[in-house]
C-alpha positions as CSV (number, residue, x, y, z in Angstrom):
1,X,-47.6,34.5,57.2
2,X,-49.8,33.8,59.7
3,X,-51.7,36.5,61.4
4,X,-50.8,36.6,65.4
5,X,-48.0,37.6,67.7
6,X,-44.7,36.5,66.0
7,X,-42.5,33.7,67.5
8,X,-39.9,35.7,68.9
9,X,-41.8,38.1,70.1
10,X,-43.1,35.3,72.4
11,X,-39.7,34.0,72.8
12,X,-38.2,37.6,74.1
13,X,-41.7,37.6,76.4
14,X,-40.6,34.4,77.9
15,X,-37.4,35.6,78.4
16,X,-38.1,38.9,80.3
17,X,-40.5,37.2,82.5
18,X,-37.7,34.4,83.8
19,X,-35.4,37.5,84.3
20,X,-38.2,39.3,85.7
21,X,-37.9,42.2,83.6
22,X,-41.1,41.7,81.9
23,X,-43.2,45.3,82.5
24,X,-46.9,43.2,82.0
25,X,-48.7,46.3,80.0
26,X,-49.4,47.9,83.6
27,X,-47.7,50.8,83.4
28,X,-48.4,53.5,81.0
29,X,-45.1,55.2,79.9
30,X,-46.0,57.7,77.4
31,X,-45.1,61.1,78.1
32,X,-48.7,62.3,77.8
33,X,-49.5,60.8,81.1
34,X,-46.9,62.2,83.2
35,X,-48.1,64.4,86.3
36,X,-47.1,68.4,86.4
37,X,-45.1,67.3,89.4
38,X,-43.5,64.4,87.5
39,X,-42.9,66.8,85.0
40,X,-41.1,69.0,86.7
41,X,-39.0,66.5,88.4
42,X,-37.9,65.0,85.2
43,X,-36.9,68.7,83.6
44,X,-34.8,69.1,87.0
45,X,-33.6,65.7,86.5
46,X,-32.4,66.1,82.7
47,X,-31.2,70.1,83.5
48,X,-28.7,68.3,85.4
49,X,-27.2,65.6,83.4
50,X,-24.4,66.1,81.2
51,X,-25.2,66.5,77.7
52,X,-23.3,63.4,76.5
53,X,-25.7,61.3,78.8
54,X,-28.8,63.0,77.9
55,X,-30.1,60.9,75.3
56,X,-29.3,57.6,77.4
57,X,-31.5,59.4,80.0
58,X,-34.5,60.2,77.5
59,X,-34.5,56.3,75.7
60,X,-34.3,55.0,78.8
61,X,-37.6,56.9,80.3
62,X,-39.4,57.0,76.8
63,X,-39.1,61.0,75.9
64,X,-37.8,63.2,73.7
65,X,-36.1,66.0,73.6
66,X,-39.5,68.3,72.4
67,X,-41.0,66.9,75.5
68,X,-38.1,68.4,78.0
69,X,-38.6,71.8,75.9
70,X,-42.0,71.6,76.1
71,X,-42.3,71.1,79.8
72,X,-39.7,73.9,80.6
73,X,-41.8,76.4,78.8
74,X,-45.3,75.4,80.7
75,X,-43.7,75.3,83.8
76,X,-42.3,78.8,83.7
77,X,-45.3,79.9,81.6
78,X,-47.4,78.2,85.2
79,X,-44.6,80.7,87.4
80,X,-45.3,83.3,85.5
81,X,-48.9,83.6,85.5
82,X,-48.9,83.0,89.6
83,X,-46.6,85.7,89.7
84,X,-49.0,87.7,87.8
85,X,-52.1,86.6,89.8
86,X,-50.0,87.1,93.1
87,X,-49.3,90.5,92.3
88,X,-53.0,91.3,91.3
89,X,-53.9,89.8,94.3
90,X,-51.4,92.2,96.4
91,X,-52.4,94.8,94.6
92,X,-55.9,94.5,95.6
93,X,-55.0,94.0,99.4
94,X,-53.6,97.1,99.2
95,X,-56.5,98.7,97.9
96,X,-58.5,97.0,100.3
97,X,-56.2,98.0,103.9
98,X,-56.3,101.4,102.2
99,X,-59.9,101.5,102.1
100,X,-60.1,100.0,105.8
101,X,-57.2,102.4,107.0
102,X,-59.6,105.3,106.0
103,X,-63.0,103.9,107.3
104,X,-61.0,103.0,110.7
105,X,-59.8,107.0,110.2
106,X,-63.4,108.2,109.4
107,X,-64.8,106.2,112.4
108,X,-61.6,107.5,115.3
109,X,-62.9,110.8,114.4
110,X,-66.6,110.4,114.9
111,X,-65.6,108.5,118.3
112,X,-63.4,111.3,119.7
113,X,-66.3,113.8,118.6
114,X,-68.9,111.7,120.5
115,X,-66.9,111.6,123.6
116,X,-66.0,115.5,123.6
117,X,-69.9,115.2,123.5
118,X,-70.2,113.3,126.4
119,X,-67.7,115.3,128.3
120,X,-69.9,118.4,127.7
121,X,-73.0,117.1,128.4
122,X,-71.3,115.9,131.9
123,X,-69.8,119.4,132.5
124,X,-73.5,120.9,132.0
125,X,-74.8,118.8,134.5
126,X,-72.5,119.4,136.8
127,X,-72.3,123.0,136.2
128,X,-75.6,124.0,135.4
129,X,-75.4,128.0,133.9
130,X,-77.6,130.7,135.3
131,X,-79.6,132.1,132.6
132,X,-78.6,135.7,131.9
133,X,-80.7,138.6,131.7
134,X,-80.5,141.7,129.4
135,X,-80.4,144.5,131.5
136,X,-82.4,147.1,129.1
137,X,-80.0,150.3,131.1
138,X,-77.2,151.6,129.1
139,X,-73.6,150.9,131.0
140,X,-73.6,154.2,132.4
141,X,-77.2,153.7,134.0
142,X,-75.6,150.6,135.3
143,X,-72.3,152.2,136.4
144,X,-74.4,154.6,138.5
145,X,-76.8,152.3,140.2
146,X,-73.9,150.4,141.6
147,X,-72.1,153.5,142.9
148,X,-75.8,154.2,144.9
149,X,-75.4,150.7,146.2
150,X,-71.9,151.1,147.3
151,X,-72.6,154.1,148.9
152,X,-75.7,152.6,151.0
């Protein structure tokens, strides 16, 4: 033999070109290739096909059935870790409003304390207090002084 490209493998060349079935070698169909989204549509594809016409269905587009299995499991395995993270992350906004709730609490009080404050310091103004003096007299000193008074 010869070495080169057999005869009929020219021949069956020649023949898919004229039908125009002939792929050229520009697209890559291994499996390996495949997109996570094409992936996933071919697992929803193959979920639904009857079982009698699932082999037709994986000749046909180059796979097998490892591949199907395969892609199942890494696609829920994918699910289930954004589940996980999403449920981190919620937890962790939870935390966080939590945290906010009680500085927002903190800071209402420390408001409502400046304006009674405020309020005071405006009442003093307006009503400016009279400083008292100690009277040094016992109340009954006092009691009698005002009776002299009344009397007068």
């Amino acid at each position: 033999m010869k070495p080169g490209t057999h005869y009929q493998t020219i021949r069956n060349w020649i023949k898919q070109s004229e039908s125009g079935t002939l792929d050229g070698g520009l697209h890559d169909t291994s499996p390996r290739r495949l997109t996570p989204k094409e992936k996933y549509e071919l697992v929803v594809e193959a979920a639904g096909i009857p079982d009698e016409r699932l082999g037709e269905f994986q000749r046909v587009r180059g796979l097998h059935t490892e591949h199907l299995t395969i892609w199942d499991q890494e696609l829920r395995d994918m699910t289930g870790k954004q589940s996980d993270r999403q449920q981190a992350e919620h937890k962790a906004l939870k935390k966080r409003v939590r945290e906010l709730e009680r500085e927002l609490h903190r800071k209402e009080k420390a408001l409502a304390e400046a304006a009674a404050l405020l309020v005071l310091k405006k009442y003093s103004r307006l009503f400016p207090r009279t400083p008292r003096t100690i009277d040094p007299r016992s109340p009954q000193e006092r009691r009698d002084d005002l009776g002299r008074t009344s009397s007068l």
